[in-house]
C-alpha positions as CSV (number, residue, x, y, z in Angstrom):
1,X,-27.9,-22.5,42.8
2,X,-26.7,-18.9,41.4
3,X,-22.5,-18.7,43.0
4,X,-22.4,-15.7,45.6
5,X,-21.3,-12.2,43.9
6,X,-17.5,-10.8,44.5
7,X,-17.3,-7.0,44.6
8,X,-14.3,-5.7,42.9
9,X,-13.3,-1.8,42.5
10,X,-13.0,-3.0,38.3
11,X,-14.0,-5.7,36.5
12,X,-11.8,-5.8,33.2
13,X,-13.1,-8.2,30.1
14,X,-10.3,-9.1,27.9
15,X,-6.0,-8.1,28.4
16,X,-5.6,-6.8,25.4
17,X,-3.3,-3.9,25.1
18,X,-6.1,-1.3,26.7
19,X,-7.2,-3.3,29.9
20,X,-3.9,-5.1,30.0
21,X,-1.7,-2.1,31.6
22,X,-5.1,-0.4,32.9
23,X,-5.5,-3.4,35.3
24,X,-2.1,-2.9,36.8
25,X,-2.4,0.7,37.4
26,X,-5.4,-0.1,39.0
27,X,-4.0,-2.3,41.0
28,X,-0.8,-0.4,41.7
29,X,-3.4,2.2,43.0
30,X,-5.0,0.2,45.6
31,X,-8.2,-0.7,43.6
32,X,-9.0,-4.8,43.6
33,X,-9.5,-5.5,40.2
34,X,-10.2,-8.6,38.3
35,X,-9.2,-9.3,34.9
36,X,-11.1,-11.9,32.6
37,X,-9.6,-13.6,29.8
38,X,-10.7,-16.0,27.5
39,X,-7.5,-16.8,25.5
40,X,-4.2,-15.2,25.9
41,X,-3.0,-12.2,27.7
42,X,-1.7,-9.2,25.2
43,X,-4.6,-9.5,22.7
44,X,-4.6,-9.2,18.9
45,X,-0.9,-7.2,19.1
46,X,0.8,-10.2,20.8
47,X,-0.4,-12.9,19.8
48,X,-1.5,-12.7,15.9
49,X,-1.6,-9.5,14.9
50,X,1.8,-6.9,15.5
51,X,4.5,-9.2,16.8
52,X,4.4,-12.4,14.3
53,X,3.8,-10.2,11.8
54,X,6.5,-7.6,11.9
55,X,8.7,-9.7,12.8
56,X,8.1,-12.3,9.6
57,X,8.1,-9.0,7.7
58,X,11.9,-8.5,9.4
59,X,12.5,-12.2,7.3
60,X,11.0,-11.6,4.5
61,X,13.4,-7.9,4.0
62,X,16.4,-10.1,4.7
63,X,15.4,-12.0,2.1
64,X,14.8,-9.0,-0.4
65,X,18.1,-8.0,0.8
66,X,20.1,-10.7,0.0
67,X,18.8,-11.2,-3.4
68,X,20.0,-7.5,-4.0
69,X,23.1,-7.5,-2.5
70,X,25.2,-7.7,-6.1
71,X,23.3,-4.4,-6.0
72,X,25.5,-3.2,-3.5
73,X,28.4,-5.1,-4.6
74,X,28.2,-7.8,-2.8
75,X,27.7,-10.8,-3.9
76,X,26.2,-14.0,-2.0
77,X,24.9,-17.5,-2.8
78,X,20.8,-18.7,-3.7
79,X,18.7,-17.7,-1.4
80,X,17.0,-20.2,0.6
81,X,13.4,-19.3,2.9
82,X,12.8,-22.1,5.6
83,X,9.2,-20.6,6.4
84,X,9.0,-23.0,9.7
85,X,12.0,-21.3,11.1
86,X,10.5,-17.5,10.0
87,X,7.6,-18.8,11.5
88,X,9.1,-20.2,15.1
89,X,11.3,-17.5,15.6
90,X,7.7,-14.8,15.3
91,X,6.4,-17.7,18.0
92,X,9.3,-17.4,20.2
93,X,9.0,-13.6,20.5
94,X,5.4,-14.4,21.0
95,X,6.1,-16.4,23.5
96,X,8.5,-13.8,25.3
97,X,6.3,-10.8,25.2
98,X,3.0,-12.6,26.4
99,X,5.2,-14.6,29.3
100,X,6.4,-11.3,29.9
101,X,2.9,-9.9,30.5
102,X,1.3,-12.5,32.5
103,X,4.8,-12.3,34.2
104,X,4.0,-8.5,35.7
105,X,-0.1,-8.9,35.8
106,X,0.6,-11.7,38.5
107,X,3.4,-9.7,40.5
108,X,0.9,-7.0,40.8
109,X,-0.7,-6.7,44.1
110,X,-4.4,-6.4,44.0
111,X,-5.1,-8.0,40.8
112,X,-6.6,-11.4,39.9
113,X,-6.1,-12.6,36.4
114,X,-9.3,-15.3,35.7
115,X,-9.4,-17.8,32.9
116,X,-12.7,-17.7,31.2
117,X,-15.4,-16.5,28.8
118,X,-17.0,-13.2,30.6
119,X,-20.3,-12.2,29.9
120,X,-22.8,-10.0,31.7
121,X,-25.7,-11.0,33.7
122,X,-26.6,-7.6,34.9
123,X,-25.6,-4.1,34.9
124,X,-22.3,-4.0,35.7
125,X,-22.0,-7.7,36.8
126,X,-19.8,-9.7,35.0
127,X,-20.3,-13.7,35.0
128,X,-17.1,-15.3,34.1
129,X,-17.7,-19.3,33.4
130,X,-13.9,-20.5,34.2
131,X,-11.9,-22.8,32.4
132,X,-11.5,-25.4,34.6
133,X,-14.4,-25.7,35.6
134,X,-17.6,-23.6,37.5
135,X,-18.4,-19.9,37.2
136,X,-17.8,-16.6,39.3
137,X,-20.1,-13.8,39.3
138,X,-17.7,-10.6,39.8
139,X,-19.6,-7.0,40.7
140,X,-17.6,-3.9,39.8
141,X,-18.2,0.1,40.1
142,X,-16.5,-0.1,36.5
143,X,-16.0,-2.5,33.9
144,X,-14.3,-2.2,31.3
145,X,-14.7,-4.0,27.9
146,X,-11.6,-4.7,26.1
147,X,-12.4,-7.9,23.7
148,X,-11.4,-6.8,20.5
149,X,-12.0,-8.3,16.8
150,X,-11.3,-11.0,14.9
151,X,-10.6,-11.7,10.9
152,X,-14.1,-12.2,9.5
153,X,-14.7,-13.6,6.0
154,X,-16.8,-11.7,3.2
155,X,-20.0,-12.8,2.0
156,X,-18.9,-14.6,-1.5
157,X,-20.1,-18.1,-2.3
158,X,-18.5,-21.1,-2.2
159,X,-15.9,-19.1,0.3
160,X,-17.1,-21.2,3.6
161,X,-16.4,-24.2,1.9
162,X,-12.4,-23.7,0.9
163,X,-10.0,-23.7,3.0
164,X,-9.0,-20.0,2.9
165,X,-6.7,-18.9,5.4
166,X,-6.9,-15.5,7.3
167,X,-4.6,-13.2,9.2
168,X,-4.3,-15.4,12.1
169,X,-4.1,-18.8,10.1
170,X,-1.5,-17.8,7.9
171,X,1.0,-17.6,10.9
172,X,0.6,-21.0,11.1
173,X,2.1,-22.0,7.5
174,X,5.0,-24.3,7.6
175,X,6.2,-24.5,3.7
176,X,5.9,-21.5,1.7
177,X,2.7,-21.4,-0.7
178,X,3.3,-21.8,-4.5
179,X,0.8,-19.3,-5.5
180,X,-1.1,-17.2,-2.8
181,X,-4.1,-15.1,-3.9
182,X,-4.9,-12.6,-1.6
183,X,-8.5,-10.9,-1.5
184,X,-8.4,-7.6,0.1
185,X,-6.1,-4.7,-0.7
186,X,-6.1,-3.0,2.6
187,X,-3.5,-2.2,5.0
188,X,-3.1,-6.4,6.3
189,X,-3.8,-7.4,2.9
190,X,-0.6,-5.6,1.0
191,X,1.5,-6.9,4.4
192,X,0.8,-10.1,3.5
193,X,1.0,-10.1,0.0
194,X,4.9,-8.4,0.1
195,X,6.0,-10.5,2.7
196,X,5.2,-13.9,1.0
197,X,6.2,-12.5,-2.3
198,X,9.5,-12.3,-0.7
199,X,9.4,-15.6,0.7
200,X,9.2,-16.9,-2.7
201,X,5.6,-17.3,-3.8
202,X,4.3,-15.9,-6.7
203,X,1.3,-13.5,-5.6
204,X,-2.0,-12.0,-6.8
205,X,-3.8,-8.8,-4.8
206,X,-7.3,-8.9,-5.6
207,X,-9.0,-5.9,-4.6
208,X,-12.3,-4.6,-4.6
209,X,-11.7,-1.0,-5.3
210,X,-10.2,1.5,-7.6
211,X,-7.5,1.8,-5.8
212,X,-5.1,-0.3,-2.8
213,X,-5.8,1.8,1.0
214,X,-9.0,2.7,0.2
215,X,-8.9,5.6,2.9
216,X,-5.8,7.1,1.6
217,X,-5.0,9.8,-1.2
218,X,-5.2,8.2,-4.8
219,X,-1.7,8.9,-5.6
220,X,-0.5,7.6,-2.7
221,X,-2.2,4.7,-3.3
222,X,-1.2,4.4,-6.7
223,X,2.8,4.9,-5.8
224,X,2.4,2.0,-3.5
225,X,0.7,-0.3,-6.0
226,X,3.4,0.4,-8.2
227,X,5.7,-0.8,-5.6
228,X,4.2,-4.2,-5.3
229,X,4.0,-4.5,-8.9
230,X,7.7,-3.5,-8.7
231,X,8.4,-6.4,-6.6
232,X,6.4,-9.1,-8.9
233,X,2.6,-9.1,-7.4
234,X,0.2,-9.0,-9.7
235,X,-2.3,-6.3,-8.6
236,X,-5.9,-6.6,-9.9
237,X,-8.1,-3.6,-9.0
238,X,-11.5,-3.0,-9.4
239,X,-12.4,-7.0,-9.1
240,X,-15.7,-7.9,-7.5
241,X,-15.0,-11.7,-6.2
242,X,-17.9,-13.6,-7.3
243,X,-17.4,-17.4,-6.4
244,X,-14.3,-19.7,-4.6
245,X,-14.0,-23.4,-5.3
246,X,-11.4,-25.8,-4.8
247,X,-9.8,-28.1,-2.3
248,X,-6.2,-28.6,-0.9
249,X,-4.2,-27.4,-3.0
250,X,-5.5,-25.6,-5.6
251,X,-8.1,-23.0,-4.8
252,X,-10.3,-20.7,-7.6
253,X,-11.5,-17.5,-7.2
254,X,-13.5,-16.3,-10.0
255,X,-13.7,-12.6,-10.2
256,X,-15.8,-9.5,-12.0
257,X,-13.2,-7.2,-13.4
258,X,-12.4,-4.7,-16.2
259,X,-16.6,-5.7,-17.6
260,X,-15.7,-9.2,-17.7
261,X,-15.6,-12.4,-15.6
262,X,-12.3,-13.9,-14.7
263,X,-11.0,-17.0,-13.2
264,X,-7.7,-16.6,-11.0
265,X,-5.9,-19.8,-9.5
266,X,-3.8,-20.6,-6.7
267,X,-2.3,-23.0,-4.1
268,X,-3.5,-20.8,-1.5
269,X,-5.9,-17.9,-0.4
270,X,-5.9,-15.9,2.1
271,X,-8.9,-13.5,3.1
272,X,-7.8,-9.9,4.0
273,X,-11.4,-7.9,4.1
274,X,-12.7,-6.9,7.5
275,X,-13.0,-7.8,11.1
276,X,-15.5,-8.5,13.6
277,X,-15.8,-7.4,17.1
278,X,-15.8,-10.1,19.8
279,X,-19.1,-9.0,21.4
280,X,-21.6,-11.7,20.5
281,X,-20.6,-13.6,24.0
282,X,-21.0,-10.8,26.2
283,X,-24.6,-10.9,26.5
284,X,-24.9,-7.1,26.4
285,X,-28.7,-6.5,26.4
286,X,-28.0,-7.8,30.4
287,X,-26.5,-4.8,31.0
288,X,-28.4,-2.4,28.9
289,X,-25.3,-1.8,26.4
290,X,-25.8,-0.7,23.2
291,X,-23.5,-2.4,20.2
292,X,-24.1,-0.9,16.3
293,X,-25.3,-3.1,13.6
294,X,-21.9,-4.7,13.2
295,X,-21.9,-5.4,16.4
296,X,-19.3,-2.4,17.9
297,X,-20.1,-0.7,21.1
298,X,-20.5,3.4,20.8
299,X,-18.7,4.9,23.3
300,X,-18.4,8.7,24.0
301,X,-15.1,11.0,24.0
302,X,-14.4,9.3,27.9
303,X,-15.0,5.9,25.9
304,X,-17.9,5.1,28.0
305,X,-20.6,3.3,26.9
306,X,-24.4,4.0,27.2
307,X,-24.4,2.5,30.6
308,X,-22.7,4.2,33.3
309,X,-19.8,3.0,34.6
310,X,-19.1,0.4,31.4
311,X,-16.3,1.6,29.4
312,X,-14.9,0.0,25.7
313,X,-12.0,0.3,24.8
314,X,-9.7,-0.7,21.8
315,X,-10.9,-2.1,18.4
316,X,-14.0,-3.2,19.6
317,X,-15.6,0.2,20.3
318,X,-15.3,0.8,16.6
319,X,-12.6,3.2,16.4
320,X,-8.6,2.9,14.6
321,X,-8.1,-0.6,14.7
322,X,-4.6,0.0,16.1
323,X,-2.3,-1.0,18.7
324,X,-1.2,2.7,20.3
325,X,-4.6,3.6,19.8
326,X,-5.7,1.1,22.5
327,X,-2.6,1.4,24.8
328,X,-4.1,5.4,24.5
329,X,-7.6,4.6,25.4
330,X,-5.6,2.7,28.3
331,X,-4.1,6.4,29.4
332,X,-7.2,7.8,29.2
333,X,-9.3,6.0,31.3
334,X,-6.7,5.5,33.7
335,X,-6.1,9.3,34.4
336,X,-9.6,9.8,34.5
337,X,-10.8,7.2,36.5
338,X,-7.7,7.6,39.0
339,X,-7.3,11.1,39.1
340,X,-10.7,12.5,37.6
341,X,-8.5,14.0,34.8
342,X,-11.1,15.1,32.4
343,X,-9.3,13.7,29.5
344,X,-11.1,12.8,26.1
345,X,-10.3,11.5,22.9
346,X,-11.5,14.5,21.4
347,X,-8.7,16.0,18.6
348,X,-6.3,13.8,19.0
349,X,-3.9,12.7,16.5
350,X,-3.9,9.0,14.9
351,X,-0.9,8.0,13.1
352,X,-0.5,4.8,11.7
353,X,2.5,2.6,9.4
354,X,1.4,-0.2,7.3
355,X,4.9,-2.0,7.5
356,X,5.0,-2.6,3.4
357,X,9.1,-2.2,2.7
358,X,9.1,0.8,2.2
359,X,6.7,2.1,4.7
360,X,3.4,3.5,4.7
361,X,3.1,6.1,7.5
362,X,0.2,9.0,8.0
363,X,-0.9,11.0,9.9
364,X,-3.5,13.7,10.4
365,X,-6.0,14.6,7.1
366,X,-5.7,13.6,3.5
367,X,-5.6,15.8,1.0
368,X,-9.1,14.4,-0.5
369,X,-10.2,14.7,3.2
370,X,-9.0,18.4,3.4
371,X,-10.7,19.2,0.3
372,X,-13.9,18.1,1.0
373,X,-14.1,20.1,3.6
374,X,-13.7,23.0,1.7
375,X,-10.7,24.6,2.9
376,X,-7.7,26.1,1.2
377,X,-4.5,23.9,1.4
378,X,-1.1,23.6,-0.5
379,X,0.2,20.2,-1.1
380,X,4.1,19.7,-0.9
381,X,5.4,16.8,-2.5
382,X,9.0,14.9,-2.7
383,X,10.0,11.4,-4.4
384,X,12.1,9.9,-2.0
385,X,14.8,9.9,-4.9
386,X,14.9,13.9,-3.9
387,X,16.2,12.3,-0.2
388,X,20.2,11.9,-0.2
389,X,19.8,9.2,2.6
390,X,17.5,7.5,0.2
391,X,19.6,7.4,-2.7
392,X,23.0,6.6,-0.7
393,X,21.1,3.6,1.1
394,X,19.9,1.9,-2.3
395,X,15.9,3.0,-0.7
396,X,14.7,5.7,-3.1
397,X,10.8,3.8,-3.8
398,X,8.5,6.3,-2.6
399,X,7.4,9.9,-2.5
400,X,6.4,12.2,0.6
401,X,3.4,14.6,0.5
402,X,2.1,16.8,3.5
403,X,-0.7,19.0,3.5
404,X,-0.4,22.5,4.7
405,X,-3.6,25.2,5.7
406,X,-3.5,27.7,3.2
407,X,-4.4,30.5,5.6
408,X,-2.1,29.6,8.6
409,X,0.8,27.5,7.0
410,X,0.1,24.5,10.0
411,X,0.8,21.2,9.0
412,X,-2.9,19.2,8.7
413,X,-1.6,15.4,7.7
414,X,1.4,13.8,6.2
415,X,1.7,10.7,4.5
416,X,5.3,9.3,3.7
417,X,5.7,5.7,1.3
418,X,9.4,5.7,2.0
419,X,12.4,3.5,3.6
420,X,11.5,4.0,7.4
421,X,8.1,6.0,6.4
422,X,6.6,5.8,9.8
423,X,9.6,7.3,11.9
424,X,9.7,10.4,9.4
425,X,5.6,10.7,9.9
426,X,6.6,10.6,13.4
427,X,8.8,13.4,13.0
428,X,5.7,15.6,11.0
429,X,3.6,14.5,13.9
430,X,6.1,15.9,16.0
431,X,5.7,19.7,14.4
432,X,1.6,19.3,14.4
433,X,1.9,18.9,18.1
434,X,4.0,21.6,18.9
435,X,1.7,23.7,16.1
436,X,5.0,24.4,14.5
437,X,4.4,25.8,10.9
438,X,5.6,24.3,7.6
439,X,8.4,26.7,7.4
440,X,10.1,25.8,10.8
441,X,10.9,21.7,9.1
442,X,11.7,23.8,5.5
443,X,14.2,26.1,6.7
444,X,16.1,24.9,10.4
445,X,18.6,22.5,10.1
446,X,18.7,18.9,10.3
447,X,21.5,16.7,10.0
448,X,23.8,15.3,7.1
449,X,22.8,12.9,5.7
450,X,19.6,12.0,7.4
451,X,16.3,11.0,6.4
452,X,14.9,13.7,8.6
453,X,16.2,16.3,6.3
454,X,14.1,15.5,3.1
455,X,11.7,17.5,5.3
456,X,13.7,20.7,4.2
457,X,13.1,19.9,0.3
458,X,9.8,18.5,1.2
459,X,8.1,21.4,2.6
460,X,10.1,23.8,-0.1
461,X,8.1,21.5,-2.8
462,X,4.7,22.9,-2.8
463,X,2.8,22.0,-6.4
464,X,1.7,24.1,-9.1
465,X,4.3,26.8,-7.5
């Protein structure tokens, strides 16, 4: 017998960083609103993805640190990685943030937090089969689908049958891997491969491209593979993984690179290349939503779906696969569907840091981006060894570049591989907001001695001029 329908103002699937502070505001408005999860309240972010991993990446810079502090002069003893103590101290700020969380979602008035796998039955009737037992069939005028994506594995043979370790299994790690191989050169694969570098393993970045950050400018690119190869990981580009064999212990990966086949070996590999939305539970032909063939949902510039009154938000409708990017579909949806706000996601800006040491941070258009489309642009350019801070700090790996309109001098992207790269993007992103032009960050004043003011020489280093 089919369990009697509950009528909610919202149905939420998934607290992950979109639905997570939606359901409260919801809530705090006087909506009753339900909120399904199947795992653990905060999402990717929390619990495997931003947390653990910035804060290992906080370890492994000590570590760099220390072993160039006779740089500095200051001198110190061997240095000595305990990964299980890196890796408890990520779990215990885990642990705070996500208790934190659940702490507020059940002081909330108004909103029910259910334990359980959610999946639709009808249009805009959610069936969530509980935990501990039985099922509830929740009704809502909205629902809102906030499931995410998880690490998925590329299609190589022999790779289901090692034990290769992905982004979330690698938290795990007790004891520091001899020899990691890493297969995938993207923005969680160059993380990883830095950060255990600097724990102590010897490490290999195999990647199938030309070039690391396949979206970003060449030379940018190129400046950060150098940085790694700086820092002892040997990069292999333009290597077509072919086959993966091995057992505890020792792991092949045989590879197609520079016209020829070649065999690396390791202790360890960890898989780096792609993700998969967490959609195939949801049963959405039920409710007459449309997923793409990998399985994302489309959603329109109010992020809702096909079906009226289902939204998607967050990685899984296919867009930047980013914290703040969520937390901003969150805003949206939550002025609109509170105050009828009209807001879109139409033009808005989407920065981003790859937390490498030194940092990767963009945002706005490439240069290969604004040249496709056809339009004039200058390019302005700066090592960071042209940044005083830089150079007084010991940090002078990287360069800065921006790209500037040619017609009206506003700023269309900026990219900056540099100690603290995403707070001096920030600042950039700042200007393109305000639709300050190049000029004002080249010639008003910023402090002494700051990393904000390489933006003076920055934007007074246009090439070929």
């Amino acid at each position: 017998m089919a369990e009697p329908s509950e009528i909610f103002d919202a149905v939420l699937i998934g607290a992950g960083q979109a639905n997570n502070p939606l359901a409260r505001s919801l809530a705090g408005a006087g909506r009753r609103v339900a909120l399904i999860e199947r795992a653990e309240v905060g999402g990717t972010c929390v619990n495997t993805g931003c947390t653990p991993t910035k804060t290992m990446a906080a370890s492994a810079r000590i570590a760099h640190l220390a072993r160039r502090a006779g740089e500095y002069g200051v001198h110190t003893g061997a240095v000595l990685v305990r990964l299980d103590e890196v890796r408890d101290r990520a779990r215990a700020l885990v642990d705070r943030f996500r208790s934190g969380s659940e702490r507020k979602l059940a002081a909330t008035d108004g909103l029910e937090l259910i334990r359980g796998e959610g999946s639709f039955i009808g249009p805009r009737t959610v069936r969530a089969a509980l935990h501990d037992g039985g099922a509830r069939t929740l009704c809502g005028e909205v629902v809102v689908i906030d499931t995410g994506c998880r690490p998925s594995f590329p299609d190589v043979p022999g790779l289901g049958a090692v034990a290769a370790l992905d982004s979330t299994s690698i938290l795990g790690l007790g004891e520091i891997p001899e020899h990691l191989l890493v297969l995938g050169g993207g923005y969680i694969g160059v993380e990883f491969a830095q950060m255990f570098r600097r724990f102590g393993s010897r490490v290999t970045l195999v990647q199938k491209g030309g070039q690391l950050l396949r979206r970003e400018d060449p030379d940018m690119a190129a400046a950060l593979a150098e940085i790694l190869r700086e820092d002892g990981i040997d990069v292999v580009l333009d290597a077509r993984a072919t086959q993966a064999a091995g057992g505890a212990g020792e792991v092949r990966l045989s590879v197609w690179a520079g016209g020829r086949d070649r065999e690396l070996a390791g202790s360890h590999l960890l898989v780096t290349a792609g993700r998969t939305p967490n959609t195939e539970a949801l049963n959405m032909a039920a409710a007459g939503v449309r997923t793409d063939a990998r399985g994302f949902i489309p959603v329109d510039e109010r992020l809702e779906t096909n079906v009226a009154g289902v939204y998607a938000v967050g990685d899984v409708n296919g867009g930047p696969a980013f914290t703040h990017v969520s937390h901003h579909d969150n805003q949206i949806l939550r002025e609109n569907l509170l105050r009828d706000a009209g807001r879109t996601t139409a033009g808005r800006l989407v920065p981003f840091t790859v937390f490498t040491d030194p940092q990767f941070g963009r945002v706005g258009l490439t240069e290969r981006e604004v040249r496709a489309q056809g339009r004039p642009v200058r390019i302005a350019k700066l090592p960071m060894a042209g940044v005083a801070r830089a150079l007084e700090a010991g940090e002078a790996r990287g360069i800065l570049k921006a790209v500037v309109d040619a017609r009206t001098d506003l700023i269309l992207g900026c990219a900056a591989l540099g100690v603290e790269g995403g707070e001096i993007m920030s600042m950039v992103q700042l200007a393109m907001m305000g639709g300050l032009s190049y000029q004002r960050l080249r010639d008003d004043m910023f402090a002494h001695p700051t990393l904000a003011e390489g933006l003076n020489n920055l934007f007074a280093s246009f090439e070929g001029e």
